[in-house]
Structures are given as C-alpha cells and as structure tokens.
KOLVOGU-986676 format. One line per 8 residues: number of its first residue (from 1); their letters; for each residue z, y, x of N, C-alpha, C. Coordinates in steps of 0.1 Angstrom, whole numbers, always signed. Layout:
<pts>
NUM) a) Z,Y,X,Z,Y,X,Z,Y,X; ...
</pts>
This chain:
<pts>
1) xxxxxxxx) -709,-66,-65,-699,-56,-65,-685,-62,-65; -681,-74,-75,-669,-79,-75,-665,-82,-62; -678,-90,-54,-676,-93,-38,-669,-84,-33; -673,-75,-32,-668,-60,-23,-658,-54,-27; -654,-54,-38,-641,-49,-41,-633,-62,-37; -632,-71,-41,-626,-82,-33,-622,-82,-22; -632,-80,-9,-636,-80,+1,-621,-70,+3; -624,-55,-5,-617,-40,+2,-602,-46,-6
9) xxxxxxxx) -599,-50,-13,-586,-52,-19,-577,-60,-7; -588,-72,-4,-580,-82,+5,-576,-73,+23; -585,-65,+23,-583,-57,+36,-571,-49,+36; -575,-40,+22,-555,-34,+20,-543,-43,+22; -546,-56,+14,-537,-59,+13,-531,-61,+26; -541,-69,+36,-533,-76,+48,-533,-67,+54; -531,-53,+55,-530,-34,+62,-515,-34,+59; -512,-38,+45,-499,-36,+42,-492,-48,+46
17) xxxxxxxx) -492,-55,+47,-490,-67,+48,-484,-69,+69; -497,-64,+71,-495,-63,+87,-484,-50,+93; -484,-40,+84,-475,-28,+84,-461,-31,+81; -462,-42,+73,-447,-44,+65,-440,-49,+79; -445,-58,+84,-438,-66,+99,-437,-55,+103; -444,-45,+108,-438,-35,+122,-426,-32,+116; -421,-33,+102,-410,-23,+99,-396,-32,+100; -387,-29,+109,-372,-39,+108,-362,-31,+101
25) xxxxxxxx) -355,-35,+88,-342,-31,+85,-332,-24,+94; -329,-15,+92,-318,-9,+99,-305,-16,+100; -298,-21,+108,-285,-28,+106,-274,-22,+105; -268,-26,+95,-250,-16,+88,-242,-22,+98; -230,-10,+99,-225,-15,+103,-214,-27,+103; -216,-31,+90,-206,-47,+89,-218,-57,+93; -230,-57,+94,-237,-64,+101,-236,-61,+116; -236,-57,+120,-232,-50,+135,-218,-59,+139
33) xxxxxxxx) -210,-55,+137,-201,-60,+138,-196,-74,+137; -202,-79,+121,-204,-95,+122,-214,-101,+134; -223,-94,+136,-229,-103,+147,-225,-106,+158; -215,-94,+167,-209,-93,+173,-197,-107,+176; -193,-105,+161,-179,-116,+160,-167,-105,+164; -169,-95,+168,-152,-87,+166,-155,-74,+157; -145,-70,+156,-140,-52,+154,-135,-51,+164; -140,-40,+171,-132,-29,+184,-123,-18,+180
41) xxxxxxxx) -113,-20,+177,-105,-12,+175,-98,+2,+184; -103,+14,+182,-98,+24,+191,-82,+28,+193; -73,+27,+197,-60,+28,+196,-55,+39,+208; -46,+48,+209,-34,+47,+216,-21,+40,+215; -10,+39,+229,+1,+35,+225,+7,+41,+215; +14,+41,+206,+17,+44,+198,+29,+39,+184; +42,+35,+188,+50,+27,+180,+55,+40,+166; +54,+38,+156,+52,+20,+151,+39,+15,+149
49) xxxxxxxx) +31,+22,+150,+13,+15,+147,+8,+12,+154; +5,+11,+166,+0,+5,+177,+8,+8,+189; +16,-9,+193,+22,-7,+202,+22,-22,+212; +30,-22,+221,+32,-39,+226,+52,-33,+223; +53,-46,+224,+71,-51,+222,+78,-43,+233; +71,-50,+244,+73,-53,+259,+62,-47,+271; +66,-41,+278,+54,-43,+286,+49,-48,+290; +55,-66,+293,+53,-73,+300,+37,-84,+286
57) xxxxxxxx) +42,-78,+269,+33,-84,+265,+18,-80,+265; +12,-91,+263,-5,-87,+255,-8,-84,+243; +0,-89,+234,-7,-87,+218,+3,-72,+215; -12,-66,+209,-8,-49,+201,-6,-55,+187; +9,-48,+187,+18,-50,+171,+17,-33,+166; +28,-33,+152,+23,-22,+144,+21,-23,+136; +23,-16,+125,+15,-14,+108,-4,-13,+113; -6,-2,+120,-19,-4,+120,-24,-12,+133
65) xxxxxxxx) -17,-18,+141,-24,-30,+145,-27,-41,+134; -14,-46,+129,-15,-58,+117,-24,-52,+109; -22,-41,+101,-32,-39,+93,-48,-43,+95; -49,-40,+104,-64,-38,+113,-67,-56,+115; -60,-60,+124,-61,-76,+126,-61,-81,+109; -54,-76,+97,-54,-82,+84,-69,-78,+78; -79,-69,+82,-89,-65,+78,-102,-68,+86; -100,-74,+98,-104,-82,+107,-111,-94,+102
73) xxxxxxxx) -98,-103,+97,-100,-115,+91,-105,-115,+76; -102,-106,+72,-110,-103,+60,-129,-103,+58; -130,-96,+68,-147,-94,+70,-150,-106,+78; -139,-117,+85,-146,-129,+91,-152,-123,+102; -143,-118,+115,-142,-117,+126,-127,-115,+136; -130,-116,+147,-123,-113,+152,-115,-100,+158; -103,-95,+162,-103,-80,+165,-101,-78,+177; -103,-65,+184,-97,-61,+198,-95,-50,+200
81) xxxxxxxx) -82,-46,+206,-77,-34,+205,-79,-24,+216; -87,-14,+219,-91,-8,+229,-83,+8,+236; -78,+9,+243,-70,+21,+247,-84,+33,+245; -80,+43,+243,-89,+55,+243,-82,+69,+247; -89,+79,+252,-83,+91,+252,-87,+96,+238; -75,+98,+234,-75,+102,+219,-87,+113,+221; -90,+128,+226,-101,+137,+225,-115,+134,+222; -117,+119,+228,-126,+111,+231,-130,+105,+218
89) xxxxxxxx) -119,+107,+209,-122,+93,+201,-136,+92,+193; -143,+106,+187,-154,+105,+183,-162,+106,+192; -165,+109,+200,-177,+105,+214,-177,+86,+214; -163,+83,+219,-161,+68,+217,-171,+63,+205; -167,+69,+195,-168,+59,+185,-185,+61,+179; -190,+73,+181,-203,+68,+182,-212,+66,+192; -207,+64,+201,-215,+54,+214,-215,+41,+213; -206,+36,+203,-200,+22,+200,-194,+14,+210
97) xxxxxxxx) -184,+22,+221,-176,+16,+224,-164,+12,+219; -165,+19,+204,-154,+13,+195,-161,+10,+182; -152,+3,+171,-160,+3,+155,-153,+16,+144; -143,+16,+151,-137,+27,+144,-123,+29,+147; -115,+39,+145,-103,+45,+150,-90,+46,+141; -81,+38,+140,-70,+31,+133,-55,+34,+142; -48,+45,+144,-38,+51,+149,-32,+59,+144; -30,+58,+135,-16,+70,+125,-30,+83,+129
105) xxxxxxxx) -40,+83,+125,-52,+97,+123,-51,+105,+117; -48,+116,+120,-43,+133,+106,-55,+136,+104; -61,+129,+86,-74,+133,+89,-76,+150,+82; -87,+158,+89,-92,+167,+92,-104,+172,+86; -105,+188,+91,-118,+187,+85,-125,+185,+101; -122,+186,+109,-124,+184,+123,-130,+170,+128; -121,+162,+118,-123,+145,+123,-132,+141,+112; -134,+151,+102,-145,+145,+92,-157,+151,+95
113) xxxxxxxx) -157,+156,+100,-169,+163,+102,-180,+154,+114; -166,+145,+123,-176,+139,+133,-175,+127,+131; -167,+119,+115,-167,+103,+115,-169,+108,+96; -169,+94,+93,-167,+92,+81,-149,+83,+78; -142,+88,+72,-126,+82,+70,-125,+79,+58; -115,+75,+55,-111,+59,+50,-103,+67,+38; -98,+60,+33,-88,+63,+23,-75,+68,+31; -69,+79,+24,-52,+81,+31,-48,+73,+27
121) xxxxxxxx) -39,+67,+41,-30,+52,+33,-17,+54,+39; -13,+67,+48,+5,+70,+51,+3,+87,+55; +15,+91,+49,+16,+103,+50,+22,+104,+62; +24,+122,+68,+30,+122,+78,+34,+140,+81; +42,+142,+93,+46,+155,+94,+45,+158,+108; +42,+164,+117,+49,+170,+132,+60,+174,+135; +64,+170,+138,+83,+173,+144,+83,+173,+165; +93,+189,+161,+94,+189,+179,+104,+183,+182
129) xxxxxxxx) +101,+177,+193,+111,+167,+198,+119,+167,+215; +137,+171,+217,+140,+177,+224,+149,+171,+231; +158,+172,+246,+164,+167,+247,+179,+168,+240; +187,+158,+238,+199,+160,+232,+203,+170,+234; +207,+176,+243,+215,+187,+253,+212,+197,+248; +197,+198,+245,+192,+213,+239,+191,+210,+227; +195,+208,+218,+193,+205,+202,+191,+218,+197; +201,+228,+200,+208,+242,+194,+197,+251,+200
137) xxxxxxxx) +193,+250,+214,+186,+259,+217,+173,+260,+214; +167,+247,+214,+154,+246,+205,+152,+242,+192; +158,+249,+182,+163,+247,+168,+155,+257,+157; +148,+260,+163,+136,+271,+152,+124,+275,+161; +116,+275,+153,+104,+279,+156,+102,+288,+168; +110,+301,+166,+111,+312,+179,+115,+308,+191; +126,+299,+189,+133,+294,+204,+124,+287,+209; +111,+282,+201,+103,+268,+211,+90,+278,+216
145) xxxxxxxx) +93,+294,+209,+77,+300,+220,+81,+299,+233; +90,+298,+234,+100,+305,+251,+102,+290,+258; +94,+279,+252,+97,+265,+260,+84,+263,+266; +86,+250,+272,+74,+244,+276,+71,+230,+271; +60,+232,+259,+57,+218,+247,+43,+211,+251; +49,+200,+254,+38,+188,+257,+36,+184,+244; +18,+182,+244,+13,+178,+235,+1,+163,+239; -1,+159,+226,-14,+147,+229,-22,+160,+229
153) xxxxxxxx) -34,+154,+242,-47,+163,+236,-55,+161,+226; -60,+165,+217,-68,+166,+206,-62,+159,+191; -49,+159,+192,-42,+154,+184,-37,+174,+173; -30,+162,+161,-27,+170,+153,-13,+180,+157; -6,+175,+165,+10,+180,+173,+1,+192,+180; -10,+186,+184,-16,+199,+200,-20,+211,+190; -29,+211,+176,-29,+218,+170,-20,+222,+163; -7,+221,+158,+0,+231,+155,+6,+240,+170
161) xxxxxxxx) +6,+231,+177,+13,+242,+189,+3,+251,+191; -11,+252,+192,-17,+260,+193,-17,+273,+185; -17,+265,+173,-17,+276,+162,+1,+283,+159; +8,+279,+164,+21,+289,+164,+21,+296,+179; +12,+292,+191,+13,+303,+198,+18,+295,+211; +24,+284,+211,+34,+276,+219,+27,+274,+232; +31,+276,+245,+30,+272,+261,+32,+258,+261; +17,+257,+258,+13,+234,+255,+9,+233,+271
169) xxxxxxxx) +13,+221,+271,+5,+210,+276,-1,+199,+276; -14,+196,+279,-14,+187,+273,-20,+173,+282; -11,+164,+274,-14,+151,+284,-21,+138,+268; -22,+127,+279,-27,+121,+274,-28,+108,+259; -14,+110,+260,-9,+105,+247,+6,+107,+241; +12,+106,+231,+24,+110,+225,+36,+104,+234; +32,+94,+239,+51,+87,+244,+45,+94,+259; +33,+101,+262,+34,+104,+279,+40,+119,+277
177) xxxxxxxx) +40,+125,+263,+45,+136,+255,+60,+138,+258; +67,+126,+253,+80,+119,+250,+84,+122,+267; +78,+114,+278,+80,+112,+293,+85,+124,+301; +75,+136,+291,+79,+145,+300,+87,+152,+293; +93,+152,+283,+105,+160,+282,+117,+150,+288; +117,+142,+284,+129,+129,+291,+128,+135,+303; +119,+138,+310,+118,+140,+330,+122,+156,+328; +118,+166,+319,+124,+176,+319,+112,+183,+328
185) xxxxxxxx) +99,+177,+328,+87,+184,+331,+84,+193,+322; +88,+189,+309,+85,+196,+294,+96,+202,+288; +102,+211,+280,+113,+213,+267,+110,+206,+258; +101,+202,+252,+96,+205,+237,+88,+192,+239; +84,+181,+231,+75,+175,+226,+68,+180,+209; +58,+175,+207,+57,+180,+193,+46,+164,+191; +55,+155,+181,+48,+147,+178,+45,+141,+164; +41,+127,+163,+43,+124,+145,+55,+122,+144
193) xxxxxxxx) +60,+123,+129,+74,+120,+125,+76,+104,+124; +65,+100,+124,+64,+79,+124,+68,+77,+137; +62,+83,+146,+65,+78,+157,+79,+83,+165; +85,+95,+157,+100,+99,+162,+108,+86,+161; +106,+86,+149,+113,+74,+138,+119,+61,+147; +104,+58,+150,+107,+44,+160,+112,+47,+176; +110,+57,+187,+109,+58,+195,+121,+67,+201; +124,+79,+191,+137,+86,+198,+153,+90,+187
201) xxxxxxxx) +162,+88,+196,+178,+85,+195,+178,+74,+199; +193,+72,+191,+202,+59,+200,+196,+48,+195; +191,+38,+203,+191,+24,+200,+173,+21,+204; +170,+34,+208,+153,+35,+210,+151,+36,+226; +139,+35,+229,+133,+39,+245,+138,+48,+251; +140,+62,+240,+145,+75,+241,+158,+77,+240; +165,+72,+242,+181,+76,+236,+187,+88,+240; +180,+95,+249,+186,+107,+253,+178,+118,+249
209) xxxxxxxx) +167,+116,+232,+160,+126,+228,+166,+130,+214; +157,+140,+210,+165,+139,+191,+153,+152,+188; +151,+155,+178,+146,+163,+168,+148,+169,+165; +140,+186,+160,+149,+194,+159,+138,+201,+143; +127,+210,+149,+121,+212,+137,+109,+207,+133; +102,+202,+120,+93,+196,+111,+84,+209,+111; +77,+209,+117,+67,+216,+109,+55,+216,+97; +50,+222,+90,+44,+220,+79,+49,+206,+67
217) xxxxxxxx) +64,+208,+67,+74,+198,+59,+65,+197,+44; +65,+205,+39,+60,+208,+21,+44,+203,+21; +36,+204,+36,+24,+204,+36,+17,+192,+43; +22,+177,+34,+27,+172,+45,+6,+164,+51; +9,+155,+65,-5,+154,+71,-11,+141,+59; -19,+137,+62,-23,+120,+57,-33,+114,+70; -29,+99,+72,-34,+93,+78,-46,+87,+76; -57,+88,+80,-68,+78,+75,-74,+69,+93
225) xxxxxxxx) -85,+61,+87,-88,+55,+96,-107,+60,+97; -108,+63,+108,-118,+68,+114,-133,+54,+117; -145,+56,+108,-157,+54,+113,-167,+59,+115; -183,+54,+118,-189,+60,+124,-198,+64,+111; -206,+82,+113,-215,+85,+102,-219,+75,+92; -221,+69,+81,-226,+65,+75,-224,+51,+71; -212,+47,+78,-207,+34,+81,-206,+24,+67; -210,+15,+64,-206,+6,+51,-191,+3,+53
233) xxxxxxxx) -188,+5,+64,-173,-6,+69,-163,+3,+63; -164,+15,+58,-153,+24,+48,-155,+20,+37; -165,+16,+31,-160,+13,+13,-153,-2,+17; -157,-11,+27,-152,-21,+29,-133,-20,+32; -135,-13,+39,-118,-8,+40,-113,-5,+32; -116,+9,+21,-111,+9,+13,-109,+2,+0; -114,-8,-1,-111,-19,-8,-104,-30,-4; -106,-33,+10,-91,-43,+15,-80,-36,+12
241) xxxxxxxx) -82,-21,+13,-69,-12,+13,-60,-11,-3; -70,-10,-9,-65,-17,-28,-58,-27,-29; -69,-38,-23,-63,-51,-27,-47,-56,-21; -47,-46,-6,-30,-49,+1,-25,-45,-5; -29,-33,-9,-12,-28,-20,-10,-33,-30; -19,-39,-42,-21,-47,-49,-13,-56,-51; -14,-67,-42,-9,-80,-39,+4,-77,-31; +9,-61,-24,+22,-63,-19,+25,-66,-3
249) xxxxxxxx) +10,-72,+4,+11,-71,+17,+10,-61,+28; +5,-51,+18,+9,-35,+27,+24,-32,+29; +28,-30,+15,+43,-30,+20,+51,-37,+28; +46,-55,+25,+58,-61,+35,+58,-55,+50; +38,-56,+52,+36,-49,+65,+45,-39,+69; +47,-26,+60,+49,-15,+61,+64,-16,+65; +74,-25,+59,+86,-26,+58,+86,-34,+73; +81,-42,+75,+83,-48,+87,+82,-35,+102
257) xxxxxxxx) +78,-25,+99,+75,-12,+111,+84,-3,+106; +92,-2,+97,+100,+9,+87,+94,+23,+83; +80,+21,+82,+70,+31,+76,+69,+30,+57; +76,+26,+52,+78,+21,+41,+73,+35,+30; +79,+40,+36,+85,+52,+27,+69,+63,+26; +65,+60,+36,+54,+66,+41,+38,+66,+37; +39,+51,+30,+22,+47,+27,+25,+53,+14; +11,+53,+12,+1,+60,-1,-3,+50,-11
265) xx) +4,+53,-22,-6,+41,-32,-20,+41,-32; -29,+30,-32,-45,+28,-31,-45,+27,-47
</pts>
C-alpha cells in the first residue's frame, strides 16, 4: 500500500510539476521596456515641453522631454521621442507603438478611462489665441462664436470649443493651430496657456499673435503623463516624480522652460 501511494503522490507531483513549465509570467511593463533598452515616448511639437530649438535640430528639448529623458535614465534605459496624432494617442499606446504619453496631458475622465496616469505634476488653463489686430474684437466669449477657432484634435482646447458652441477646426496639433490663425485661415486658436507662454508675442515664432480670453481660469486643468492599463511604470513615475521635487531638479528643470510657476508639489 505505501508502494502505491508513493507511486500516486510521485505522479501528482511531476502533473504539477510538468504544468508549472507550461505556465510563463506575464511581463510588466518596466520589464518590457528594460528588455527593449528604451522608453518610447509619445509627443507632439509642442514648446515648452516637447519641442526642437531649431528645425534644423534632432534632439527634443522641454520640461517634459528632459523630464522624460531624466526618468529614462532612472529605470536604466534609453529614450525616444515619437511624433503621434494626438486623437491616436490611446490606440498608440496600447498597440505599443509607444510606452506612454508625456505632453503637457489634461488628464480626464476621457484619458483615464483609456490609460492609467501619473501623478499631476503642472497645472494648466486654455486660452484663445488671436491675431494682434483683432485683440478687441475677439475679447469675450460671445465675439469668438462668430469666429473661426482652430483646434488640436482630441485635445483639451478642442473640448472646450466644443462645449461653448465655437465653429472648430480641427487640425493636427497646437502650433498647426497657431499657423492658421497667423495665415488667417483661422480667427481664433484655443490653446494651453504653457504653450502661449513660450510661443506667442514679441520676441516668439508668433510675434504677430496675443491672447485674449482664459477659459475655465478658477477651474484650472492638471497635467499628467499617460500609461498603458495596468502598467507598473506609474508607481515608478510617480516616485521619480517625488524624488525630483525633493532634491530640486524638477524646478531647476522647470525654471529652465519658465513653467516654474506651474508644477505641482509631489
């Protein structure tokens, strides 16, 4: 009898034993990624957070380029910065043509619903943006139903124009927003207030634009950074994201793009 029980014990075991091999660990996403050797980073143009100097350069600068490249080397890889149509960005990002989405993000319940985000780490607002000439005439809310407002598509600018009612259009990213009111294809841009900041009045790309109203000013947006369902690489962020403000390299970052004013204590 001990034979046989013996016998049936050792049969389970190597059952389970043989079962256990069919089964492989699911790999996280910071394993993903480390095997790889990069982070793919999803971007638009975008100054001050994702931009080039020049057009003639290659390296994307920025608060959240540098940030991104500072969190990069943190996890012990390399980074790369990927253009995307913003609409796209969650299709993108769980196909894994990207790791996650790092662009001045208004997070949502829209954008949460289809990523997992990060900690808010910079506030923000929508502001319509006009040519000099028209300052007066597009100076409240009423005057801009009677324009014609370029928007990013699937961005937070395209959603308030929607929701006040406004004759949008929409193209493909904020400075092609900017293009067409400069060309006078558009009245109205409606963009981030970070990106006014850097890109229009005197001494900018835009010198012949300016600003007129903020919307949702008291209500203001927050930025987060976009990953995929279930991702480990968000508590991982939000802990580099501590430790930068911590130690003070978020700010220098931040001061270095003049978004200063703007980040969130971690």
């Amino acid at each position: 009898m001990k034979k046989i029980i013996a016998l049936v014990l050792s049969v389970v075991t190597a059952a389970m034993l043989f079962a256990g091999c069919g089964q492989t660990k699911e790999q996280t996403d910071l394993e993903y990624v480390k095997e790889k050797g990069k982070l793919v980073v999803g971007i638009t143009d975008y100054a001050p957070m994702d931009y080039k100097a020049k057009e003639t350069d290659s390296e994307w600068i920025g608060f959240d380029a540098d940030m991104a490249k500072a969190f990069a080397k943190e996890i012990g890889v390399d980074v790369e910065f990927v253009l995307i149509e913003w609409d796209q960005k969650a299709t993108e990002l769980s196909g894994k043509a990207i790791d996650c989405v790092w662009n001045g993000m208004t997070i949502s319940d829209e954008v949460k619903s289809a990523m997992d985000v990060s900690n808010a780490y910079c506030n923000n607002v929508q502001i319509a943006i006009v040519r000099a000439e028209d300052k007066d005439k597009y100076s409240t809310e009423d005057a801009i139903k009677d324009a014609r407002v370029a928007v990013e598509s699937g961005s937070a600018g395209n959603a308030v124009a929607k929701e006040k009612g406004f004759n949008v259009t929409e193209v493909t990213d904020q400075a092609t927003a900017l293009t067409e009111v400069a060309s006078r294809t558009s009245d109205v841009a409606i963009i981030d207030s970070l990106m006014a900041g850097a890109t229009v009045g005197e001494g900018t790309s835009f010198s012949n634009l300016t600003y007129t109203v903020k919307f949702g000013e008291n209500d203001a947006e927050e930025f987060g950074v976009g990953f995929r369902k279930g991702s480990d690489l968000v508590e991982k962020l939000n802990e580099f994201l501590k430790k930068s403000y911590a130690d003070g390299t978020m700010m220098q970052t931040a001061e270095k793009y003049g978004v200063q004013a703007a980040v969130i204590a971690q």
